[in-house]
mmCIF file of the N, C-alpha and C atoms, coordinates in Angstrom:
data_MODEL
# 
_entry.id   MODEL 
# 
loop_
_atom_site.group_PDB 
_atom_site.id 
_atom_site.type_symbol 
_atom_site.label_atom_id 
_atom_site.label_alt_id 
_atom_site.label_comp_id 
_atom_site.label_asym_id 
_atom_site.label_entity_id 
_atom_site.label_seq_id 
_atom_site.pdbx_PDB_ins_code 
_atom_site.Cartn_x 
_atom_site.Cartn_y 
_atom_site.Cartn_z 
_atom_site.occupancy 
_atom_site.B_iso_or_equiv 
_atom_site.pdbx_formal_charge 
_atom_site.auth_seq_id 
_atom_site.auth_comp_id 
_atom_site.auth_asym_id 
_atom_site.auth_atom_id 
_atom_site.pdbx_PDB_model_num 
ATOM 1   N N  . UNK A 1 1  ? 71.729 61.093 11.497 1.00 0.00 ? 1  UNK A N  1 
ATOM 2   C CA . UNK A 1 1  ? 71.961 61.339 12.912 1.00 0.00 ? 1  UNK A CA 1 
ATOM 3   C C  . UNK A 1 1  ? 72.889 62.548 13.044 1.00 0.00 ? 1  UNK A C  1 
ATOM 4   N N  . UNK A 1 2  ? 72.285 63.453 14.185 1.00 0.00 ? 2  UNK A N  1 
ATOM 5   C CA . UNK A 1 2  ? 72.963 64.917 14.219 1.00 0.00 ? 2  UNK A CA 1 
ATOM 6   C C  . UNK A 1 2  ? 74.443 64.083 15.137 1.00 0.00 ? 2  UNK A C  1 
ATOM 7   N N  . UNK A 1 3  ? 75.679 64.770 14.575 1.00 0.00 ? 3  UNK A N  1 
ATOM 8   C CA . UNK A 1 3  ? 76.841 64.841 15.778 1.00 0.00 ? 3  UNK A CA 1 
ATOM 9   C C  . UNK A 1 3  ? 77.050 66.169 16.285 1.00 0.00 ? 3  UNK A C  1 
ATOM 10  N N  . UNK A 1 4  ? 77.249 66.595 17.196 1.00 0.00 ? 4  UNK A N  1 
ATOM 11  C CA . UNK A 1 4  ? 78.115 67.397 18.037 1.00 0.00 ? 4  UNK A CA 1 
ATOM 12  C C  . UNK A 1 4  ? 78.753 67.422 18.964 1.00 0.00 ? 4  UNK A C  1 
ATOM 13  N N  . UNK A 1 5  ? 80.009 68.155 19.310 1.00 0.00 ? 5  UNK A N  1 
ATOM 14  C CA . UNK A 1 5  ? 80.925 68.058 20.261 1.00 0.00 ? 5  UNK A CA 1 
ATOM 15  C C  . UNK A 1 5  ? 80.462 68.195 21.376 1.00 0.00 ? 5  UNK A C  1 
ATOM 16  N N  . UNK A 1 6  ? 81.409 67.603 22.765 1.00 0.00 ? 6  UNK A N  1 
ATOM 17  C CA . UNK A 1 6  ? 81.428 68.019 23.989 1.00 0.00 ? 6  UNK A CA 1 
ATOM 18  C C  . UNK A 1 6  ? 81.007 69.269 24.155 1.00 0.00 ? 6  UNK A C  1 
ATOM 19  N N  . UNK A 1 7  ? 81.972 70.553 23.730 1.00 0.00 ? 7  UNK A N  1 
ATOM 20  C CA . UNK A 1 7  ? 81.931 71.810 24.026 1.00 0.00 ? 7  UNK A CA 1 
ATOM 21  C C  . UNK A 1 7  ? 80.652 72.298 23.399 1.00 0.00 ? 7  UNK A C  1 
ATOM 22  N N  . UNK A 1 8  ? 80.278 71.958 21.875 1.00 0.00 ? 8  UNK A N  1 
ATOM 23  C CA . UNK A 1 8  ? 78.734 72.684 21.741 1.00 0.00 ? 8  UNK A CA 1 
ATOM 24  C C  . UNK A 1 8  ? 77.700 71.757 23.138 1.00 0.00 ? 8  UNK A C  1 
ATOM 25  N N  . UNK A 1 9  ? 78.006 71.021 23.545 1.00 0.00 ? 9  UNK A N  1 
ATOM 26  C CA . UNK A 1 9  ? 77.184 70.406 24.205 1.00 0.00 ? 9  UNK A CA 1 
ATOM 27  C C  . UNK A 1 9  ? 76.832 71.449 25.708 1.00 0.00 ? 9  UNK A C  1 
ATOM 28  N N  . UNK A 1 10 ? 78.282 71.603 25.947 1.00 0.00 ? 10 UNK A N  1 
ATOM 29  C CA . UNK A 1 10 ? 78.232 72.698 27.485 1.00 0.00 ? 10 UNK A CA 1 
ATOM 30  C C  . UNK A 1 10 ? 77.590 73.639 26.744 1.00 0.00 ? 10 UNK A C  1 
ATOM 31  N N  . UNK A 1 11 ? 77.915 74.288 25.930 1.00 0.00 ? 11 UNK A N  1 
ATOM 32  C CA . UNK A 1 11 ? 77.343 75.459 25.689 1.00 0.00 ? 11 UNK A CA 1 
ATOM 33  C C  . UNK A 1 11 ? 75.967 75.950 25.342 1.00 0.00 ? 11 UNK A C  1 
ATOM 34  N N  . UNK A 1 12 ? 75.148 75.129 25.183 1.00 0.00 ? 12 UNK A N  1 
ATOM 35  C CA . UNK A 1 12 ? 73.662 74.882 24.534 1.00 0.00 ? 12 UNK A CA 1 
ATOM 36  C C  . UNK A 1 12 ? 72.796 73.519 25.072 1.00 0.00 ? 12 UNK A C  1 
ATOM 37  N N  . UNK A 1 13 ? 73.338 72.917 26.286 1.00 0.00 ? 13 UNK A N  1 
ATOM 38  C CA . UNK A 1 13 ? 73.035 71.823 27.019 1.00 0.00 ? 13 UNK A CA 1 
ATOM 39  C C  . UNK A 1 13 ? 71.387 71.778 26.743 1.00 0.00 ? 13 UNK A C  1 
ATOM 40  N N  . UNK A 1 14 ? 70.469 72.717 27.315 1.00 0.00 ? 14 UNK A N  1 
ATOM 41  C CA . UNK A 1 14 ? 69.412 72.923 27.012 1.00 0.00 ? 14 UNK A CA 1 
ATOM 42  C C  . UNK A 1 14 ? 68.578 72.836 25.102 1.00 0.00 ? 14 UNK A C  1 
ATOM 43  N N  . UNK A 1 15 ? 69.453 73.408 24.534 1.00 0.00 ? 15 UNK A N  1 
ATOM 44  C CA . UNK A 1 15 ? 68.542 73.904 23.283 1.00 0.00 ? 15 UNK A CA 1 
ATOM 45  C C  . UNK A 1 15 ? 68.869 72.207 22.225 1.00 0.00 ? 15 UNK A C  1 
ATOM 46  N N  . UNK A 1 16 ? 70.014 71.329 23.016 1.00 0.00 ? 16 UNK A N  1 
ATOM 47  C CA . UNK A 1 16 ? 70.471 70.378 22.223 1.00 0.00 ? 16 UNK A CA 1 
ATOM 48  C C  . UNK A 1 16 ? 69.800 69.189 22.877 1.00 0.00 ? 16 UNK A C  1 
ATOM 49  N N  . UNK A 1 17 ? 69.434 69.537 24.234 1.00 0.00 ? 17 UNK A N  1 
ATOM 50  C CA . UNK A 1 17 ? 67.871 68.162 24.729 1.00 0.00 ? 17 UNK A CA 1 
ATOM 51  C C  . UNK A 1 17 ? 66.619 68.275 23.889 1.00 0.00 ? 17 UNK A C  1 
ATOM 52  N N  . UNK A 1 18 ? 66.343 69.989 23.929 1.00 0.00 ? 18 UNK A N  1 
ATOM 53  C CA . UNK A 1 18 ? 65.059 69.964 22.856 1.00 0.00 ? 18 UNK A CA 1 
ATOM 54  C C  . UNK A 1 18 ? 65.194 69.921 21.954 1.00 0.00 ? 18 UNK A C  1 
ATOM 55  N N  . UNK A 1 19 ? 66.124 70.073 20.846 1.00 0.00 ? 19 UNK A N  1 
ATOM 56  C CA . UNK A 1 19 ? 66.786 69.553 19.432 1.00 0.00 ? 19 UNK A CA 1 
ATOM 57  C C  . UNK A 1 19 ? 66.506 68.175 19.480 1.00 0.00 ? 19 UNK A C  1 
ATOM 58  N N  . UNK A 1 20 ? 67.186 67.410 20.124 1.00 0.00 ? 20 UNK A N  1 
ATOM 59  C CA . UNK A 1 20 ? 67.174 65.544 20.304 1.00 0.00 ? 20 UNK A CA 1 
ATOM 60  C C  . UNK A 1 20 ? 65.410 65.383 19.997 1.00 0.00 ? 20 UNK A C  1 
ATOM 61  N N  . UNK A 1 21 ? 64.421 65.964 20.608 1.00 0.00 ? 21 UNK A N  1 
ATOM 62  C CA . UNK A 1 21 ? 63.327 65.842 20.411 1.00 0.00 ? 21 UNK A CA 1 
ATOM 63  C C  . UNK A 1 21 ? 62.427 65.633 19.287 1.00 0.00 ? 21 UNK A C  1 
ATOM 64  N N  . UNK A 1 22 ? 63.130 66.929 18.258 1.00 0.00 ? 22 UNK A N  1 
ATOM 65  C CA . UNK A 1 22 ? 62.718 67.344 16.931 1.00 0.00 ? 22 UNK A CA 1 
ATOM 66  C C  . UNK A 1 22 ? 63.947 66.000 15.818 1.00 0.00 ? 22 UNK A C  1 
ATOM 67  N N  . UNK A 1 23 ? 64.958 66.153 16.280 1.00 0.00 ? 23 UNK A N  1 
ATOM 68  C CA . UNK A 1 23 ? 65.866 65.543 14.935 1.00 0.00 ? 23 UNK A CA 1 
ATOM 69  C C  . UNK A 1 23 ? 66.306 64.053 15.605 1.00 0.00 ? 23 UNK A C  1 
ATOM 70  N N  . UNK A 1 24 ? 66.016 63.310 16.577 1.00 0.00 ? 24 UNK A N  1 
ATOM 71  C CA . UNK A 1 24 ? 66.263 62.011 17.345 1.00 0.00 ? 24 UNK A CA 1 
ATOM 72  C C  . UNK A 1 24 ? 67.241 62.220 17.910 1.00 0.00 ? 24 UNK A C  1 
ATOM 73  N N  . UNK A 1 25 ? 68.382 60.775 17.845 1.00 0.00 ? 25 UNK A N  1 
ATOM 74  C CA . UNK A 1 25 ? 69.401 60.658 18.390 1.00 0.00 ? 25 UNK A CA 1 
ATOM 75  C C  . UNK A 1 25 ? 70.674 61.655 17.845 1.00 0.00 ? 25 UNK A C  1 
ATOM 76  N N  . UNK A 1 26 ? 71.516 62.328 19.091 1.00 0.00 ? 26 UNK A N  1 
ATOM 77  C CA . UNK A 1 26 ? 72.514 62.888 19.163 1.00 0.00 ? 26 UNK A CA 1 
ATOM 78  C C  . UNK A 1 26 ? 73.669 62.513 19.748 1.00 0.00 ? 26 UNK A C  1 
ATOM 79  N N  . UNK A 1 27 ? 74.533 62.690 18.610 1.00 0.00 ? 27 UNK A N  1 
ATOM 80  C CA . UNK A 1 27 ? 75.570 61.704 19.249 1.00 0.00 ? 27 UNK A CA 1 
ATOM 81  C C  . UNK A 1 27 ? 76.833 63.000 19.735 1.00 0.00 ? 27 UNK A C  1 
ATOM 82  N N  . UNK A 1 28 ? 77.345 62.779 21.056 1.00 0.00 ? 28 UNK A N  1 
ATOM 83  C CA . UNK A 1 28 ? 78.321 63.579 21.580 1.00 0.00 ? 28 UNK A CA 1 
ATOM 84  C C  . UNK A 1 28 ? 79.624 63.167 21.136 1.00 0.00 ? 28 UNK A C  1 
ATOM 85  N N  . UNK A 1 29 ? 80.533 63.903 20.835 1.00 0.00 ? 29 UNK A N  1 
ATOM 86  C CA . UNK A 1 29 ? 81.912 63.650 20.421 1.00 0.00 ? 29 UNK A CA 1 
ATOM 87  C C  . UNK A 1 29 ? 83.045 64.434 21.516 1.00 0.00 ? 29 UNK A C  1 
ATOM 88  N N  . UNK A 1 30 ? 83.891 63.896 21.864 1.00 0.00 ? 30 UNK A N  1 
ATOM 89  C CA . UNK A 1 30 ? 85.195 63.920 22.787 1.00 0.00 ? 30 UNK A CA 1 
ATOM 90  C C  . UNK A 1 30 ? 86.520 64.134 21.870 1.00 0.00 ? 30 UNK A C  1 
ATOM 91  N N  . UNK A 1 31 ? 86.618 65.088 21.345 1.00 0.00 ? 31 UNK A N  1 
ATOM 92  C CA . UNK A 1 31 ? 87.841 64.998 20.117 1.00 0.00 ? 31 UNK A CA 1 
ATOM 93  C C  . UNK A 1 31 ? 87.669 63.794 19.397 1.00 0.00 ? 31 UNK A C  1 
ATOM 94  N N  . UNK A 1 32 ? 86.230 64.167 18.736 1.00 0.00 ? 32 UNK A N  1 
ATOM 95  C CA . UNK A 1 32 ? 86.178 63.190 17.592 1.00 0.00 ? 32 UNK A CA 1 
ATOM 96  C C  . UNK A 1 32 ? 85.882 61.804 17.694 1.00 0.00 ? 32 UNK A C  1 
ATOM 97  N N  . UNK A 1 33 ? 85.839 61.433 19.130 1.00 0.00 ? 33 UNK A N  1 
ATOM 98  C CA . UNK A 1 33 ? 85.502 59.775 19.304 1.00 0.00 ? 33 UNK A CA 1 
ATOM 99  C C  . UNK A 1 33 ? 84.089 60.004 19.979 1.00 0.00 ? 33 UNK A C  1 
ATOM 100 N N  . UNK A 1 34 ? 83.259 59.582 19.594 1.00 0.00 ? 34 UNK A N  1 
ATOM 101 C CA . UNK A 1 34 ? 81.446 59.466 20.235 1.00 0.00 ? 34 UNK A CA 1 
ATOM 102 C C  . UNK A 1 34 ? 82.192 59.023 21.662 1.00 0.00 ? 34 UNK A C  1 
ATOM 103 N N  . UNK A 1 35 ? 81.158 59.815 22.887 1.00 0.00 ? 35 UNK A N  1 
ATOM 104 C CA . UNK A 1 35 ? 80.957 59.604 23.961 1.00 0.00 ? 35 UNK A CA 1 
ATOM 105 C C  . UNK A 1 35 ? 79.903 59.183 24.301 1.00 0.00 ? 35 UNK A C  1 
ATOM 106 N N  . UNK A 1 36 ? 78.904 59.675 24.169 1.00 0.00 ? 36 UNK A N  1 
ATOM 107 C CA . UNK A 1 36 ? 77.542 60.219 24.152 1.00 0.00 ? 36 UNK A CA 1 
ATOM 108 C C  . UNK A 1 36 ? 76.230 59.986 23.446 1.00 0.00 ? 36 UNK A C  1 
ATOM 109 N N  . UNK A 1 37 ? 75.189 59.501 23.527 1.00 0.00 ? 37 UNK A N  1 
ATOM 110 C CA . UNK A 1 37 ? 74.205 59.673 23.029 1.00 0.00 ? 37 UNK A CA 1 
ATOM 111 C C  . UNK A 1 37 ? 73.000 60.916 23.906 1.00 0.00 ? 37 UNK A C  1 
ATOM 112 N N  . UNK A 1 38 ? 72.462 61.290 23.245 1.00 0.00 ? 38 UNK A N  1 
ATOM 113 C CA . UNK A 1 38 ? 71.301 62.348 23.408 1.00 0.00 ? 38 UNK A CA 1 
ATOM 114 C C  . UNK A 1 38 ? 69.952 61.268 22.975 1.00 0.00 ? 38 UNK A C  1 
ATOM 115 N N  . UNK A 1 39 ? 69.147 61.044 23.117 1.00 0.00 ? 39 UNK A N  1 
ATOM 116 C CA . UNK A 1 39 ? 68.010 60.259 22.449 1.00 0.00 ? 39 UNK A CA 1 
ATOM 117 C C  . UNK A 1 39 ? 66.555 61.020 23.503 1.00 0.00 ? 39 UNK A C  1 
ATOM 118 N N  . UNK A 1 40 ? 65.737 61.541 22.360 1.00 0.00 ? 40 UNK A N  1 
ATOM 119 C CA . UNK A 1 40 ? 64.320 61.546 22.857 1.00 0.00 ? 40 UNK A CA 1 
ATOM 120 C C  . UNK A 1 40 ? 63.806 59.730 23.848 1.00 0.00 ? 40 UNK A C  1 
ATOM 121 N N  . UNK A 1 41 ? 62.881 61.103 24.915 1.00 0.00 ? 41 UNK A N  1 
ATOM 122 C CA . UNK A 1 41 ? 62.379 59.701 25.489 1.00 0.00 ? 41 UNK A CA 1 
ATOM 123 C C  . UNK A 1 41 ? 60.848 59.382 24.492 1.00 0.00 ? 41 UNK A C  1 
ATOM 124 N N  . UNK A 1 42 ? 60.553 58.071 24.568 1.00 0.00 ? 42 UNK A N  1 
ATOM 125 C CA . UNK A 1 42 ? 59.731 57.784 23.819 1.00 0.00 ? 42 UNK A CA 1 
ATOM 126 C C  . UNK A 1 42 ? 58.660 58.333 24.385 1.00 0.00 ? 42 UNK A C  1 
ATOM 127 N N  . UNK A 1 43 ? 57.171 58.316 23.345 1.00 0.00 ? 43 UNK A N  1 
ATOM 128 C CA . UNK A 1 43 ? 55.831 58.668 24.653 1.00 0.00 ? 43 UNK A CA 1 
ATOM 129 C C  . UNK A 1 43 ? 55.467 57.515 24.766 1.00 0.00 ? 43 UNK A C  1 
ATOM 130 N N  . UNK A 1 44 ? 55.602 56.339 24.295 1.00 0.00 ? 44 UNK A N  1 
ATOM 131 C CA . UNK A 1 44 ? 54.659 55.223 24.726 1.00 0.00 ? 44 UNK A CA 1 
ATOM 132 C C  . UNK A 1 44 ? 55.310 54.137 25.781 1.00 0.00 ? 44 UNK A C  1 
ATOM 133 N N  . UNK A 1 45 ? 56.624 54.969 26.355 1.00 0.00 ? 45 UNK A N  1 
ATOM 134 C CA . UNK A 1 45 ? 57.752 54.223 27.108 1.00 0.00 ? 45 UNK A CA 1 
ATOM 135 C C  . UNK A 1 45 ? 57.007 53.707 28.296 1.00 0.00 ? 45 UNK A C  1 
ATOM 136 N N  . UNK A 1 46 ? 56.527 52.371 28.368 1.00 0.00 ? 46 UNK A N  1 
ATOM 137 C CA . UNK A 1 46 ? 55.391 52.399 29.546 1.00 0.00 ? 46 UNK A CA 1 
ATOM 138 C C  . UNK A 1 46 ? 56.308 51.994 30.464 1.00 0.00 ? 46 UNK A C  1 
ATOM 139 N N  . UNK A 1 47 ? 55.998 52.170 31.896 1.00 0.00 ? 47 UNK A N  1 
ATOM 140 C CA . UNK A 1 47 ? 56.218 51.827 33.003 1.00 0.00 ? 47 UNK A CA 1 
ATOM 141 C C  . UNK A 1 47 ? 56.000 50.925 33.700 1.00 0.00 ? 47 UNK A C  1 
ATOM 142 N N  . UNK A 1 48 ? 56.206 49.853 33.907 1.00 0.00 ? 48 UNK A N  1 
ATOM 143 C CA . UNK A 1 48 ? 55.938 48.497 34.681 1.00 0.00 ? 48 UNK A CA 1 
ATOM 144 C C  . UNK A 1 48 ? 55.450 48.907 36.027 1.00 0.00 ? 48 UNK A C  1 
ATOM 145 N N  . UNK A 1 49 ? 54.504 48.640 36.199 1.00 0.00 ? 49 UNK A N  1 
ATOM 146 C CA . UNK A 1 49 ? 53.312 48.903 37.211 1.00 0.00 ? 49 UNK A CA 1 
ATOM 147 C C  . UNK A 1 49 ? 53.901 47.842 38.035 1.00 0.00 ? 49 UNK A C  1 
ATOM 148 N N  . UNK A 1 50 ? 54.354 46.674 37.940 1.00 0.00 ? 50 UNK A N  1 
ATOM 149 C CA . UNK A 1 50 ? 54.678 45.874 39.108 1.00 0.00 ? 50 UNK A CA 1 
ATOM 150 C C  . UNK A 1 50 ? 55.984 46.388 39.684 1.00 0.00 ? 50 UNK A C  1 
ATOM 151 N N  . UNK A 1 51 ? 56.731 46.964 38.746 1.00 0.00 ? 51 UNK A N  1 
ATOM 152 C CA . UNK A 1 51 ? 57.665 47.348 39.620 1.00 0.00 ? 51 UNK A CA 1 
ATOM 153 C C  . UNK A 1 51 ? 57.464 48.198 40.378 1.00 0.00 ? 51 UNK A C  1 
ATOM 154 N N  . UNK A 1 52 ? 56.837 49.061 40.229 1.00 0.00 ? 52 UNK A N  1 
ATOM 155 C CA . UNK A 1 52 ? 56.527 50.810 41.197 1.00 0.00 ? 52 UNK A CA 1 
ATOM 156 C C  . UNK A 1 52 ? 55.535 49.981 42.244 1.00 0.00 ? 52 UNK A C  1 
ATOM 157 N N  . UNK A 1 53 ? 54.727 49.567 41.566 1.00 0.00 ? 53 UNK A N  1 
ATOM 158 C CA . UNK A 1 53 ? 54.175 48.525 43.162 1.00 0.00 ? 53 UNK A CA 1 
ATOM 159 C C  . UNK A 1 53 ? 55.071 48.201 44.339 1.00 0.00 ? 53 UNK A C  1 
ATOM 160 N N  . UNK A 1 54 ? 55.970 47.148 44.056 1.00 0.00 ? 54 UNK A N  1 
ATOM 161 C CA . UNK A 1 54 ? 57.072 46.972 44.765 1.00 0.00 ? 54 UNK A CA 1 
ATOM 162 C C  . UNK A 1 54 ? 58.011 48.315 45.318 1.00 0.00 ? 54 UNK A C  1 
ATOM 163 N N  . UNK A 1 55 ? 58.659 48.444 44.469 1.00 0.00 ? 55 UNK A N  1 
ATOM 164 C CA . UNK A 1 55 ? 58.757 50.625 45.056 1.00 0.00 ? 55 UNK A CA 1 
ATOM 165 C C  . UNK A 1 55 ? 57.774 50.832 46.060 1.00 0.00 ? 55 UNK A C  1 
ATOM 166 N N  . UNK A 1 56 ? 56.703 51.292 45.945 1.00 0.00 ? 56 UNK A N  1 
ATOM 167 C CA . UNK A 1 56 ? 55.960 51.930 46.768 1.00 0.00 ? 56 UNK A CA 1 
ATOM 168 C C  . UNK A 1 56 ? 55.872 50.709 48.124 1.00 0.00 ? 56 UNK A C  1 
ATOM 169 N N  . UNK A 1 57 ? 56.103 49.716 48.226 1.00 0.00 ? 57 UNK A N  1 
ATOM 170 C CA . UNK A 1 57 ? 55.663 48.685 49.190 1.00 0.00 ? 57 UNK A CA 1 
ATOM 171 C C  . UNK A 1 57 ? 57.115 49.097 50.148 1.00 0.00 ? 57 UNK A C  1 
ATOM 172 N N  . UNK A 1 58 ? 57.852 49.088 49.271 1.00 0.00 ? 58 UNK A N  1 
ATOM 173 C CA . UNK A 1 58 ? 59.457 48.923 49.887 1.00 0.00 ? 58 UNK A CA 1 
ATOM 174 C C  . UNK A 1 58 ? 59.465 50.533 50.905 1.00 0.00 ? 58 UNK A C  1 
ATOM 175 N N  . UNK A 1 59 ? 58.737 51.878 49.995 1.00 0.00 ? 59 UNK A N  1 
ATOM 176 C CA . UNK A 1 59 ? 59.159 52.705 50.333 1.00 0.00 ? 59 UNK A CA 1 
ATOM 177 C C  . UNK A 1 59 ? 58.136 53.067 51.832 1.00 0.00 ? 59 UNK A C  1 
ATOM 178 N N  . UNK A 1 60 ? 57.025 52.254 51.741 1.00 0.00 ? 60 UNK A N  1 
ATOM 179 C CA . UNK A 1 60 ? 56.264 52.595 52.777 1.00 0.00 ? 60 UNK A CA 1 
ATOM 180 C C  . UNK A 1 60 ? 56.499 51.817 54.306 1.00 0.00 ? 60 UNK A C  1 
ATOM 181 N N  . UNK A 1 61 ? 57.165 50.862 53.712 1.00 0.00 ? 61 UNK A N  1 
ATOM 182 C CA . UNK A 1 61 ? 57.937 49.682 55.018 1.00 0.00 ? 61 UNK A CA 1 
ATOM 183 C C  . UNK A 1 61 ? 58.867 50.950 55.765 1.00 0.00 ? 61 UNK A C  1 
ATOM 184 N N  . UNK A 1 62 ? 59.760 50.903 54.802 1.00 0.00 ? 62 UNK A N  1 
ATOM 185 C CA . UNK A 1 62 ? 61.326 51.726 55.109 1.00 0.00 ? 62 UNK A CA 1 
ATOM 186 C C  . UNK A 1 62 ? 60.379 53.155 55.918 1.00 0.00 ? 62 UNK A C  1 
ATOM 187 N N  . UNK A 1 63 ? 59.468 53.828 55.611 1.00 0.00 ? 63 UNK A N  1 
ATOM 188 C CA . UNK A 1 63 ? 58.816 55.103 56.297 1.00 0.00 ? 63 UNK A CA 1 
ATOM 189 C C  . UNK A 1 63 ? 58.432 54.848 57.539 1.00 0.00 ? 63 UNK A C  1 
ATOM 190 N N  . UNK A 1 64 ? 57.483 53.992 57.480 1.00 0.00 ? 64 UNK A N  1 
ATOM 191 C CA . UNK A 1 64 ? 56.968 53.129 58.999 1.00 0.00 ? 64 UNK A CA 1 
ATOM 192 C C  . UNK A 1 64 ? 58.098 53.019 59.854 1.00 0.00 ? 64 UNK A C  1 
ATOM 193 N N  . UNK A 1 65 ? 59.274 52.370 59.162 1.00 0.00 ? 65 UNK A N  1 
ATOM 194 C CA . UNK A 1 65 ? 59.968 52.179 60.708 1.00 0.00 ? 65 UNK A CA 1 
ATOM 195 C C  . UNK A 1 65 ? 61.045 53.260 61.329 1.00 0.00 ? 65 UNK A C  1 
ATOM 196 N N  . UNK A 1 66 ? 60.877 54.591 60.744 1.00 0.00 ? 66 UNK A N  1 
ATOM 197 C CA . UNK A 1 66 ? 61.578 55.867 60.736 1.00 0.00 ? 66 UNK A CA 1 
ATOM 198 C C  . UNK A 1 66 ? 60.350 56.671 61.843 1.00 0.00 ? 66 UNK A C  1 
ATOM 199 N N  . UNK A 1 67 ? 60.879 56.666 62.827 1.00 0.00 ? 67 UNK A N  1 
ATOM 200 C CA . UNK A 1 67 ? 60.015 57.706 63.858 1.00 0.00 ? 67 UNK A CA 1 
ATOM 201 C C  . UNK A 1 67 ? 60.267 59.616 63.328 1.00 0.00 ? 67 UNK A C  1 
ATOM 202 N N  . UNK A 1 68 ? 60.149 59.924 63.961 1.00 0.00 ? 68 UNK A N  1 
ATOM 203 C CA . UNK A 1 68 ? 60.195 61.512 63.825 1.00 0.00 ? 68 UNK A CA 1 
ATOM 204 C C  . UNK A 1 68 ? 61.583 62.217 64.680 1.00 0.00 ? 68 UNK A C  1 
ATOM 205 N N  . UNK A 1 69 ? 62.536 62.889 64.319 1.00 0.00 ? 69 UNK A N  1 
ATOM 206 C CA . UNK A 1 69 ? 63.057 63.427 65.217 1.00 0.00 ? 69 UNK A CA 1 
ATOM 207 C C  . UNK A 1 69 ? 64.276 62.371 64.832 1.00 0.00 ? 69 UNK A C  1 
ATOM 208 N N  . UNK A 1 70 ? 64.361 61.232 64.778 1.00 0.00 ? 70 UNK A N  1 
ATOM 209 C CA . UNK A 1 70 ? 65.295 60.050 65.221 1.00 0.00 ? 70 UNK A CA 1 
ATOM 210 C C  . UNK A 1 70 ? 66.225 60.384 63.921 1.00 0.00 ? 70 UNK A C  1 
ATOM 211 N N  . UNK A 1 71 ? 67.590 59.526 63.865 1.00 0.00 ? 71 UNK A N  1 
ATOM 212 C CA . UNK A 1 71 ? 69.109 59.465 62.946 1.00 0.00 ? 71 UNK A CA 1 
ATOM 213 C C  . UNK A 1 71 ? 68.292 58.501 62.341 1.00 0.00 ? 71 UNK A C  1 
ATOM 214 N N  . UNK A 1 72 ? 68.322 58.390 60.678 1.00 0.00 ? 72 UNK A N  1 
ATOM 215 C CA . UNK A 1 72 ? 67.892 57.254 59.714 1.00 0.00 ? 72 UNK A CA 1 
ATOM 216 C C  . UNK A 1 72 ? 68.916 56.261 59.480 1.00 0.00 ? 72 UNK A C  1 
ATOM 217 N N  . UNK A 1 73 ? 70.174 56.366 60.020 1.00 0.00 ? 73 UNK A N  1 
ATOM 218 C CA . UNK A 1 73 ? 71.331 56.232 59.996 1.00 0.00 ? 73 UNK A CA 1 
ATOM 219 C C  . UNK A 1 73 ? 71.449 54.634 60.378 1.00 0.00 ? 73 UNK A C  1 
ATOM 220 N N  . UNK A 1 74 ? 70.692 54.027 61.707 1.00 0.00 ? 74 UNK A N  1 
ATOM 221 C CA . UNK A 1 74 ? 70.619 52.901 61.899 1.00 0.00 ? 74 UNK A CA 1 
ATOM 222 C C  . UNK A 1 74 ? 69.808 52.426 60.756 1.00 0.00 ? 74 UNK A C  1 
ATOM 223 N N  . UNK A 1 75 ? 68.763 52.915 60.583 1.00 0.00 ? 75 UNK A N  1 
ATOM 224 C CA . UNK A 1 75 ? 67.486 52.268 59.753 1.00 0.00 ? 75 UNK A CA 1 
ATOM 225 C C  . UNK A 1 75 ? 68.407 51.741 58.487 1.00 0.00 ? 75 UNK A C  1 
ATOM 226 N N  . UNK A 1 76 ? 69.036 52.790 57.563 1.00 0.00 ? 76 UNK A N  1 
ATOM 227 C CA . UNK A 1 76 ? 69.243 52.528 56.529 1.00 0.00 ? 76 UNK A CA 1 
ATOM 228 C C  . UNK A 1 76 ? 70.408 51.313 56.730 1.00 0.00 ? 76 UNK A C  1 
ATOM 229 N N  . UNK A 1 77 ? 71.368 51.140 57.666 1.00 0.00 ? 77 UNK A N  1 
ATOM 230 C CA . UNK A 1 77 ? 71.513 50.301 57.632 1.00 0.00 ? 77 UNK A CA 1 
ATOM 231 C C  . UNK A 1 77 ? 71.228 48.685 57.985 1.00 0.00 ? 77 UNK A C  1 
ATOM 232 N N  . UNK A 1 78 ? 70.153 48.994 58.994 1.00 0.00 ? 78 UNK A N  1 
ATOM 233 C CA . UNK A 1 78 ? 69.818 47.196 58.743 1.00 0.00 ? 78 UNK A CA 1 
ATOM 234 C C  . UNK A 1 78 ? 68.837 46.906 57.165 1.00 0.00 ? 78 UNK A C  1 
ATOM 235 N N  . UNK A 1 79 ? 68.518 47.937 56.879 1.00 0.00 ? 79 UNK A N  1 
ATOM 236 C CA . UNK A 1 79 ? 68.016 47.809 55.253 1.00 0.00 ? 79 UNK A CA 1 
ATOM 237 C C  . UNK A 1 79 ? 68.937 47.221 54.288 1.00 0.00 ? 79 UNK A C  1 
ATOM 238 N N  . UNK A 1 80 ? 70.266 47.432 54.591 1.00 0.00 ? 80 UNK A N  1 
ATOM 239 C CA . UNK A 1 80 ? 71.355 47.185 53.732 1.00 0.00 ? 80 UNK A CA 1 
ATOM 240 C C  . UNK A 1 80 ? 72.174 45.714 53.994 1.00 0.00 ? 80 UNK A C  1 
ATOM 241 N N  . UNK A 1 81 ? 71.746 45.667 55.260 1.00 0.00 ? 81 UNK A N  1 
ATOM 242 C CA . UNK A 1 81 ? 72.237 44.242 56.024 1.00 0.00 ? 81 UNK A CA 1 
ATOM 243 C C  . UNK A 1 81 ? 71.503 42.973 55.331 1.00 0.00 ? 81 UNK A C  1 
ATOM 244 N N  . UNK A 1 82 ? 69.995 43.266 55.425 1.00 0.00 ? 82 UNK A N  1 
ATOM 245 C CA . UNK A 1 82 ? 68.769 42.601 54.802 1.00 0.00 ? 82 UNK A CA 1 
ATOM 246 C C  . UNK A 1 82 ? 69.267 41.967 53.580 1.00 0.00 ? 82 UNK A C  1 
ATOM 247 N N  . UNK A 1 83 ? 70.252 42.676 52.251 1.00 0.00 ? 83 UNK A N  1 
ATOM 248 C CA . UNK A 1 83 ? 69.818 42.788 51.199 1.00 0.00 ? 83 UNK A CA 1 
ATOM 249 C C  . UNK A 1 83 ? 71.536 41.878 51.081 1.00 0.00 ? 83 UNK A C  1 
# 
């Protein structure tokens, strides 16, 4: 497992996500104490279809009751009242 610091981290933020890709997990260090992991996402990381179902149900309710023009401001909160 690759380590590198905080600071190589600012400095190469980019070239050390696509590194994680090629060499796995990267572990970030804070003066020497791990903060951090870097880890490739998997490809076979599947997605639970029932959940995004639900997502999409939730997100099309919450749209419907948002007119045009209007503050979302009430909406979002009796959404929050609900819960």
């Amino acid at each position: 497992m690759k380590t590198i610091s905080i600071r190589e981290l600012h400095e190469k933020t980019g070239e050390w996500v696509r590194r994680s890709e090629k060499l796995g997990a990267i572990t970030v260090t804070d003066r020497g104490r791990a903060v951090a992991q870097i880890v490739p996402v998997e490809a076979n990381a599947a997605v639970n279809p029932f959940a995004v179902r639900k997502l999409r149900r939730a997100y099309s309710r919450m749209l419907g009751s948002l007119k045009a023009g209007t503050d979302s401001t009430q909406s979002v909160a009796e959404d929050r009242d609900r819960k």
